[in-house]
C-alpha positions as a Markdown table, in Angstrom:
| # | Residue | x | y | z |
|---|---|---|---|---|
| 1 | Unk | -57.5 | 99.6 | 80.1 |
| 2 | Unk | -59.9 | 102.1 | 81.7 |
| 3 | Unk | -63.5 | 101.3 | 82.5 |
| 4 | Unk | -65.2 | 102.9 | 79.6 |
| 5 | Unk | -62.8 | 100.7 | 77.1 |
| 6 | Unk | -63.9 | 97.6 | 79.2 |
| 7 | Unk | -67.6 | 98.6 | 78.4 |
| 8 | Unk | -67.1 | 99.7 | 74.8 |
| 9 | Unk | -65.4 | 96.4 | 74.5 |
| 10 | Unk | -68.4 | 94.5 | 76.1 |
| 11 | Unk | -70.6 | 96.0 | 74.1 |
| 12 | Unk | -68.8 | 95.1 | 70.8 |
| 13 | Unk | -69.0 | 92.0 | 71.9 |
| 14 | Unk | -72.7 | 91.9 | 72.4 |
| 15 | Unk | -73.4 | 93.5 | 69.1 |
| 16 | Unk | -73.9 | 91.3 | 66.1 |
| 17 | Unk | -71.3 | 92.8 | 63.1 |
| 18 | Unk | -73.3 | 94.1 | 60.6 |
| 19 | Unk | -74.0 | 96.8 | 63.6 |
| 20 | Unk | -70.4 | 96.8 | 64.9 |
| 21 | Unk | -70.1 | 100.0 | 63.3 |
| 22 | Unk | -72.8 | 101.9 | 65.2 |
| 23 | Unk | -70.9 | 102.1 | 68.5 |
| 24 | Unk | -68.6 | 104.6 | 66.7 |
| 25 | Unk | -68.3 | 106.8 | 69.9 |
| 26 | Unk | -66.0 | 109.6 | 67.5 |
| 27 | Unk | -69.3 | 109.1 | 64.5 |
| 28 | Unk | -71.8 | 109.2 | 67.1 |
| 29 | Unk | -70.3 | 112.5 | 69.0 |
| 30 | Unk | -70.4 | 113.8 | 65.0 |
| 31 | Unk | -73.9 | 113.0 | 64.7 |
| 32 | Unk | -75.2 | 114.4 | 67.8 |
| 33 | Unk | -73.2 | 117.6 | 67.0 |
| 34 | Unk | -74.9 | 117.9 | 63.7 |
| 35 | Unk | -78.4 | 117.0 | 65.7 |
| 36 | Unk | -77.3 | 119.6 | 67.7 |
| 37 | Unk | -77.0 | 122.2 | 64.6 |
| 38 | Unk | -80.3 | 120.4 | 63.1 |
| 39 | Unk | -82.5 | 120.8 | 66.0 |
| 40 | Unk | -81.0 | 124.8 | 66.1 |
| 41 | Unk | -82.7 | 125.1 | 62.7 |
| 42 | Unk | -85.3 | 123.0 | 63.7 |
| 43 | Unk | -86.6 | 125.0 | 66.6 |
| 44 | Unk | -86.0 | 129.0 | 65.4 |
| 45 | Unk | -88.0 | 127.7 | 62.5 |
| 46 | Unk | -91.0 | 126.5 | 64.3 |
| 47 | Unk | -90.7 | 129.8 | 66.7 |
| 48 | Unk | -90.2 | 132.3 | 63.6 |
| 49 | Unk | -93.3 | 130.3 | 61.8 |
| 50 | Unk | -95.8 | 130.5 | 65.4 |
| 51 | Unk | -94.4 | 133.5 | 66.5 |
| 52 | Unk | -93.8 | 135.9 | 63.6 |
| 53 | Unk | -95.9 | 134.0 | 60.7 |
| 54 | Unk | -99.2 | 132.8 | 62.9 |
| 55 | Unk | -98.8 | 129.3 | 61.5 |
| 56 | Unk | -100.4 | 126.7 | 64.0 |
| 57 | Unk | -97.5 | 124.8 | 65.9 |
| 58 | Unk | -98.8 | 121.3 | 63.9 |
| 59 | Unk | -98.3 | 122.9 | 60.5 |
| 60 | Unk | -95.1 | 124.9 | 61.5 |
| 61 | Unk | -93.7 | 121.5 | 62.9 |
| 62 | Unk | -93.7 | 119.9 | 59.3 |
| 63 | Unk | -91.9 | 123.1 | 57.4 |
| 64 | Unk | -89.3 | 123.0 | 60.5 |
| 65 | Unk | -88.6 | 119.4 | 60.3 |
| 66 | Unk | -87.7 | 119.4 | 56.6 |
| 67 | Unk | -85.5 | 122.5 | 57.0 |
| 68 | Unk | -83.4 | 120.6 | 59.9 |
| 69 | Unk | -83.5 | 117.5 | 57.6 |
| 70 | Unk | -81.7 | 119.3 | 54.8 |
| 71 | Unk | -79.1 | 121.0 | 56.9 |
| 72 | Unk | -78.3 | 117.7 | 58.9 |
| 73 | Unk | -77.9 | 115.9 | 55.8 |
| 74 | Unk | -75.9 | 118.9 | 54.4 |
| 75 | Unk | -73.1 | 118.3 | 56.9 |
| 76 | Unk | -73.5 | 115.1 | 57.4 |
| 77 | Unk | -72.7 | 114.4 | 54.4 |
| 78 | Unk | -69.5 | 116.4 | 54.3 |
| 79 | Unk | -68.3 | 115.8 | 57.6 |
| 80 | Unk | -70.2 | 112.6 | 59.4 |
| 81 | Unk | -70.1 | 110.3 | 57.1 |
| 82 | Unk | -67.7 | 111.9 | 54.5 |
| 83 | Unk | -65.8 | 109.1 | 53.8 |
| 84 | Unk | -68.9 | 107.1 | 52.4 |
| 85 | Unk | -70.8 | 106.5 | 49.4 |
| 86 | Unk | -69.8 | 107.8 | 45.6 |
| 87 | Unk | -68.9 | 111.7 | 45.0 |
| 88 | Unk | -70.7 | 111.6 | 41.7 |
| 89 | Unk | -74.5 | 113.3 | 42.1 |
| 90 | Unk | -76.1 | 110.3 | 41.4 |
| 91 | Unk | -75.0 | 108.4 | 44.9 |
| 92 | Unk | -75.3 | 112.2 | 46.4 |
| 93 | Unk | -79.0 | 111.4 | 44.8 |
| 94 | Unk | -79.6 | 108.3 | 46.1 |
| 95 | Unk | -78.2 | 109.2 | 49.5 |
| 96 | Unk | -80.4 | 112.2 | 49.9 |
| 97 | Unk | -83.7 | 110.2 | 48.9 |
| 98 | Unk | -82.2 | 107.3 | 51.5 |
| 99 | Unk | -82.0 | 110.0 | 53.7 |
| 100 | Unk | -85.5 | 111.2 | 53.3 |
| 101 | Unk | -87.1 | 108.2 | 53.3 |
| 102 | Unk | -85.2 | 107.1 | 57.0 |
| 103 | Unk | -85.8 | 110.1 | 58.5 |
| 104 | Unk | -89.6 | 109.9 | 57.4 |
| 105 | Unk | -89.6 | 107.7 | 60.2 |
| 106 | Unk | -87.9 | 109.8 | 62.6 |
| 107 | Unk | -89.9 | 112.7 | 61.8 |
| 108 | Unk | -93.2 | 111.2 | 62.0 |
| 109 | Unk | -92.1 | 109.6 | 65.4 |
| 110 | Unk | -91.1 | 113.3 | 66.4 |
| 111 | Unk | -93.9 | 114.9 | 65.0 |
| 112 | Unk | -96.3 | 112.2 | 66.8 |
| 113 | Unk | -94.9 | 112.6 | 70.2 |
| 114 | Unk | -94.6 | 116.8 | 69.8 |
| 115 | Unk | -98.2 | 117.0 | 69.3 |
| 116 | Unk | -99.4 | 114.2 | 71.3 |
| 117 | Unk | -97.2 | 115.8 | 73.9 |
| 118 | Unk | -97.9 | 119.9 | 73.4 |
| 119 | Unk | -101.4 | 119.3 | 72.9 |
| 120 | Unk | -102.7 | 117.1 | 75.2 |
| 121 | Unk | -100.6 | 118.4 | 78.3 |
| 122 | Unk | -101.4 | 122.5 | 78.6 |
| 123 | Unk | -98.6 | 124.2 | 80.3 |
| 124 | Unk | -98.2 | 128.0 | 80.5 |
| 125 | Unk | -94.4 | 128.6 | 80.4 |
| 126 | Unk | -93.6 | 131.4 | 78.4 |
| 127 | Unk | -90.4 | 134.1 | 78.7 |
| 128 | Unk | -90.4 | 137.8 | 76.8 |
| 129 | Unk | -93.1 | 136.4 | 75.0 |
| 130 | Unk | -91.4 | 133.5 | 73.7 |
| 131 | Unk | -93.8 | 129.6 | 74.5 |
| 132 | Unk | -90.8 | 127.9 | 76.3 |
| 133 | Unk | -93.5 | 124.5 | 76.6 |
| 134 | Unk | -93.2 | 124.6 | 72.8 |
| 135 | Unk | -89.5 | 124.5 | 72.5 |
| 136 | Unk | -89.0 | 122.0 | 75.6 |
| 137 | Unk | -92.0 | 119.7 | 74.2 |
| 138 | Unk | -90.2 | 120.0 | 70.3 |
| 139 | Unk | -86.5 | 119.6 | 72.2 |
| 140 | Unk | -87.5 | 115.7 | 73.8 |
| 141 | Unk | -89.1 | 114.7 | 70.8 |
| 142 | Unk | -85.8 | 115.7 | 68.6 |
| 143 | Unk | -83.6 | 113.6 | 71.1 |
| 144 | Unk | -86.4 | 110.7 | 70.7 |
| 145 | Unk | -86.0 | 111.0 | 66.9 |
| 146 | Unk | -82.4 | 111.4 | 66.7 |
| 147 | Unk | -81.5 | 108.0 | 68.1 |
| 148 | Unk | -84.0 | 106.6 | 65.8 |
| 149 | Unk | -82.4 | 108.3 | 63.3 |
| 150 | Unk | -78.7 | 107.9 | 63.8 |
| 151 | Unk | -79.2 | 104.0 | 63.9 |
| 152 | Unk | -81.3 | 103.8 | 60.4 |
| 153 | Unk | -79.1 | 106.6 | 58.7 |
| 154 | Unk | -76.0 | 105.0 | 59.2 |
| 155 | Unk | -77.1 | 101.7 | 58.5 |
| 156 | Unk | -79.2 | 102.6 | 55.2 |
| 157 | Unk | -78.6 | 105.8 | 54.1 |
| 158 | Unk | -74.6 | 106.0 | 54.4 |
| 159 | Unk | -74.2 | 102.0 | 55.4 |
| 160 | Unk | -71.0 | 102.2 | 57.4 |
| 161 | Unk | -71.7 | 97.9 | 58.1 |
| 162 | Unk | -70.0 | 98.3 | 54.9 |
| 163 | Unk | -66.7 | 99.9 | 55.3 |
């Protein structure tokens, strides 16, 4: 038994059942990979709406959040988690408003700590034009959120306790 299987094992141990199925290290790895493609979408959408569109970062932050919402549930759902829920559109339904409603929290958290964060600390960092403070302020918040996220998502919007 190597050392990692020692801790995952200790960990199980520690974790009440109904959350056994959080420590997923192959569901987890999925999940962050999708994050990974989420925050992607995330971030060229914020930079192409301050940037190109001359939206203010706070209202650019809301339209670039609920793209990277959609996409992460998008393959999520077909990959992540594809082995849960109903394949009829009314559990797709009912997932995707799950999913909203979860991430709600995740995105206000991220939205509270981006402009708590870009605004109140003033950094000039920019590269061929390009604010890199607004994509490194937007990037810890997303890694803030996405734990939030992955805990509340695959407890209530695909509820893997359940499998």
């Amino acid at each position: 038994m190597s050392r990692l299987d020692g801790s995952l094992d200790r960990v199980r141990a520690a974790v009440p059942a109904r959350f056994e199925a959080l420590v997923s290290g192959v569901r987890f790895g999925q999940f962050v990979s999708v994050g990974v493609v989420g925050a992607a979408f995330d971030v060229t959408t914020l930079l192409v709406l301050t940037e190109f569109a001359g939206l203010s970062a706070a209202v650019a932050n809301v339209a670039s959040i609920e793209t990277a919402i959609l996409v992460m549930f998008t393959v999520n759902e077909h990959w992540t988690f594809a082995d849960e829920g109903g394949d009829d559109g009314r559990s797709l339904g009912r997932r995707l408003l799950r999913s909203h409603v979860v991430r709600a929290g995740g995105s206000t958290l991220q939205y509270l700590l981006f402009v708590g964060v870009f605004y109140s600390v003033s950094v000039e960092l920019a590269v061929a034009g390009v604010d890199l403070w607004l994509v490194l302020v937007k990037g810890g918040a997303i890694a803030v959120a996405m734990l939030v996220n992955y805990v509340f998502e695959s407890i209530f919007t695909w509820q893997v306790h359940r499998e």
